[in-house]
N, C-alpha and C positions, 0 to 999 in steps of 0.2 A: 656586322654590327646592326646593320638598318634593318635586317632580318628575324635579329632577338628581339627587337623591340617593338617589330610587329608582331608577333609571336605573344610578349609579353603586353601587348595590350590586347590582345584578340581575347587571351585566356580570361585577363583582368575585368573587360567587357563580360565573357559569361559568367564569371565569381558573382561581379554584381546584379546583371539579370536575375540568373537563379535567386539571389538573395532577396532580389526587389518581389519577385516572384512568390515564393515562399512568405515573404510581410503580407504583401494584397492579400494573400489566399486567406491566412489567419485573419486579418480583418476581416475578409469577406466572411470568415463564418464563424468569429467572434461577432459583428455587425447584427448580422444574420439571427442570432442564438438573442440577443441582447432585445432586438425590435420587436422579435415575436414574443417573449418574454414579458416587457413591459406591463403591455393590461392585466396580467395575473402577479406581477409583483407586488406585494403589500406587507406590512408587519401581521394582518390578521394571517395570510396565507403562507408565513414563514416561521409563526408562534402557535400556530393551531394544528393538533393532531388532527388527521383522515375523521377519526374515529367523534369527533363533535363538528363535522360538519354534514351537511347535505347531503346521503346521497354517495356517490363515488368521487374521488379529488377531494379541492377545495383546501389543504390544508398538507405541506410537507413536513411538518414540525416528528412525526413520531420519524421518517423518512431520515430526516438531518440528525437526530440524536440515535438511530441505528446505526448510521454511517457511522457518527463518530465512535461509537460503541467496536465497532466490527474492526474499524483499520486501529484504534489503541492496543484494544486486548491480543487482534492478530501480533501486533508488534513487537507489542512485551513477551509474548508467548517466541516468535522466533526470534529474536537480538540474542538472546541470552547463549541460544542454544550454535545459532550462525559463531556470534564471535568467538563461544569457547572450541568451537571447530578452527575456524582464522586460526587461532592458538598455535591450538594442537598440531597444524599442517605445517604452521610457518617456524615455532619454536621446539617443538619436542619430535613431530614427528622426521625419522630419516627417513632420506632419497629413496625410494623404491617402488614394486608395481603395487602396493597398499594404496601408494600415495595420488601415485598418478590415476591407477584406479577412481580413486575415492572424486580425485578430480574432476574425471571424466563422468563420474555420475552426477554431479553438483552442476556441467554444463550442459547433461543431457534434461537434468529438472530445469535447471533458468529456460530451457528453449523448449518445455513440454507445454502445449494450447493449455489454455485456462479450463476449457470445454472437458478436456480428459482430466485434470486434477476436479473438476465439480463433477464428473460421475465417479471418480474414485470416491469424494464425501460423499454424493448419493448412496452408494453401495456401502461404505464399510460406517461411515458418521452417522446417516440418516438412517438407515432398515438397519444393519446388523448390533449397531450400538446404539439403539434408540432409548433401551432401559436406562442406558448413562445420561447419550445427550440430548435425549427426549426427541429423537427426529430430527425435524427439519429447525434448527433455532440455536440462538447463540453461540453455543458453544462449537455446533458443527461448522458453521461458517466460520469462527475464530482457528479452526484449526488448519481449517481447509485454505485460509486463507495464508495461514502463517509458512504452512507449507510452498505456497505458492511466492511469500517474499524474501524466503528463508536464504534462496542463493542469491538476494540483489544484496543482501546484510553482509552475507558471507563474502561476497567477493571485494564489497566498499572496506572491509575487515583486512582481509587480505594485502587490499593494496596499500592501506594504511598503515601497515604492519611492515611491509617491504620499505616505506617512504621514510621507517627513522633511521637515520645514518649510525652504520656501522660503529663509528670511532665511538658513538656516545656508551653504546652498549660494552664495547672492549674496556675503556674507561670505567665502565661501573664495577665487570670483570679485574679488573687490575688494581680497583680499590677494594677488592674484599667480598664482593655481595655475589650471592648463586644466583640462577639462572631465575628464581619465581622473584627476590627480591629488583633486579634487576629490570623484567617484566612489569611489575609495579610499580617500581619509583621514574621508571624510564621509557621502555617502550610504551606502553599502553599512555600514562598521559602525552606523550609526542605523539602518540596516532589517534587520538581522542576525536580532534575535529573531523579528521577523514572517517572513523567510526560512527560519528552520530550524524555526519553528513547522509550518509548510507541509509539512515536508519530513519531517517527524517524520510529520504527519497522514498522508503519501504511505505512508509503512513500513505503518501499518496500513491503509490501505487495499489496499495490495498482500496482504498475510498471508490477509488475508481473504477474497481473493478467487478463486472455483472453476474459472468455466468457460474461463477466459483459461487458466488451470493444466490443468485434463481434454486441451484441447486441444490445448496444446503441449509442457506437461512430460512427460506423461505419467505412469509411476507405476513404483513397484521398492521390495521389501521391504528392500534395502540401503541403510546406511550409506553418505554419498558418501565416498568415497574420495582420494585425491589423487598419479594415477600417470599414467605416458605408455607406451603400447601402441603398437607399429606395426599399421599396416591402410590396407593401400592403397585403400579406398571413398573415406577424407576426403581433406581436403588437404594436402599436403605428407607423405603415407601413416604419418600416425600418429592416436593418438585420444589426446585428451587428457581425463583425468577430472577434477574430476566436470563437468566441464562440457559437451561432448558426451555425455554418459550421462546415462540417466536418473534422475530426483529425485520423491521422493515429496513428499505436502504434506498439511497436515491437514483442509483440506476434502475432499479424494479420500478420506481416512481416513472420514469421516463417510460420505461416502455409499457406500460398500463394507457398510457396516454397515447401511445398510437398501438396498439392493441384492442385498444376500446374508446374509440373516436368519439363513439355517439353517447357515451357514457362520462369523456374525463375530456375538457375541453384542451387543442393541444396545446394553447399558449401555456397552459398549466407544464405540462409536458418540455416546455422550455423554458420554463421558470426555473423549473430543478433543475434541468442540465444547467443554467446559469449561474444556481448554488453550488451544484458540483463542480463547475471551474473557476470559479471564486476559492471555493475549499482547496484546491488541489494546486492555483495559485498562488496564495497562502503558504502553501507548505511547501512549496518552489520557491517563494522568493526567501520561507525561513532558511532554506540550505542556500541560496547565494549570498544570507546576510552574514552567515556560520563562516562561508569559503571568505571572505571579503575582511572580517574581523581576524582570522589566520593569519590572512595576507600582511595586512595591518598591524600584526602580533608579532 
């Protein structure tokens, strides 16, 4: 007995360590991220595009309305397509090698680097379908992006889907209604919260992320805009902004700033990473407010 319970403080003891460990560490470089930040935080430097200031920096404002541009449209673009797959796997599709197949391609994309989905946009978004998505701009990094949150949707879907108890469904069954009405009046609002929970985590994963963005959004010190140009390169010989045009993002902001030291002072450099985990905090603590009101429900 006096042996389990050295046993079970020993372990208890590293549970807490580790955990005390893992807090410092985030301080230390949330602290860290916050101090150096400081002298370049200002409302000029957080409402002013690149493109009306000085010179190179000085201003994340086109940076912050790219982001948010890139992680909504990427969202809306995979939700739709992630959950009517959830569906299709958990409600229509039968057991077999389609299925588990199809499975095993959705975990080999969740676990594919970013690096190789932003040279796939490179290659087939950017050069080969440039007449569409105009190269390196909007739309290529919305796709390329959406691809890339496509199985985090898919799988919050999934598991939301699995989490509505049987009996409600048999019951819907037993009163009258087929399988699609059932799914609407039943499953899907019982799995709403774990679906949009998913879908919320997707935005900041999309925000946050670079190389998918370097390689297909590309970068522009402006404000997107919202106008139609002719220009016989694209399709049907016009351009439409800002979606064919290029979009800046606030990871490209950071590394412009230690890329070009002598050109973008780095506290600027940490200012944005500041805005970006502010952003992506934001939309971490909307999905614990979402899990929390459930609970509460």
């Amino acid at each position: 007995m006096k042996k389990r319970r050295i046993t079970e403080l020993l372990f208890k003891t590293i549970a807490y360590a580790a955990g005390a460990t893992t807090v410092l560490v985030l301080i230390g470089i949330l602290g860290k991220i916050t101090i150096e930040a400081i002298p370049s935080l200002s409302w000029y430097f957080l409402l002013t595009p690149e493109s009306e200031t000085k010179g190179f920096g000085g201003g994340i404002a086109n940076a912050i309305a790219g982001t948010v541009l890139l992680s909504v449209f990427s969202t809306l673009l995979a939700a739709p397509i992630a959950v009517g797959t959830a569906i299709y796997l958990k409600k229509y599709a039968k057991d077999g090698y389609f299925v588990r197949g199809f499975g095993f391609i959705i975990d080999v994309l969740s676990g594919t680097p970013s690096i190789v989905l932003g040279i796939f946009g490179l290659l087939i978004l950017v050069y080969h379908m440039r007449f569409i998505s105009g190269g390196f701009s909007l739309i290529s990094g919305t796709i390329a992006l959406a691809i890339l949150i496509l199985p985090v949707i898919e799988r919050a879907a999934e598991k939301a889907i699995e989490s509505v108890p049987r009996e409600l469904e048999e019951a819907s069954y037993a009163l009258g209604a087929n399988k699609w009405e059932t799914l609407k009046l039943i499953t899907l609002p019982y799995a709403l919260t774990g679906i949009v929970t998913g879908i919320v985590l997707s935005i900041g994963r999309a925000a946050e992320e670079s190389a998918v963005v370097i390689l297909t959004a590309g970068y522009t010190q402006f404000l997107p805009e919202l106008k139609v140009l002719p220009n016989e390169k694209f399709l049907f010989g016009v351009k439409i902004y800002p979606f064919q045009d290029l979009v800046a993002a606030l990871p490209i902001t950071v590394y412009h700033s230690f890329e070009f030291p002598n050109m973008v002072s780095p506290s600027e450099g940490f200012a944005a990473a500041f805005v970006l985990i502010v952003i992506v905090m934001l939309i971490n603590a909307t999905t614990r407010l979402i899990l929390w009101k459930r609970k509460i429900g």
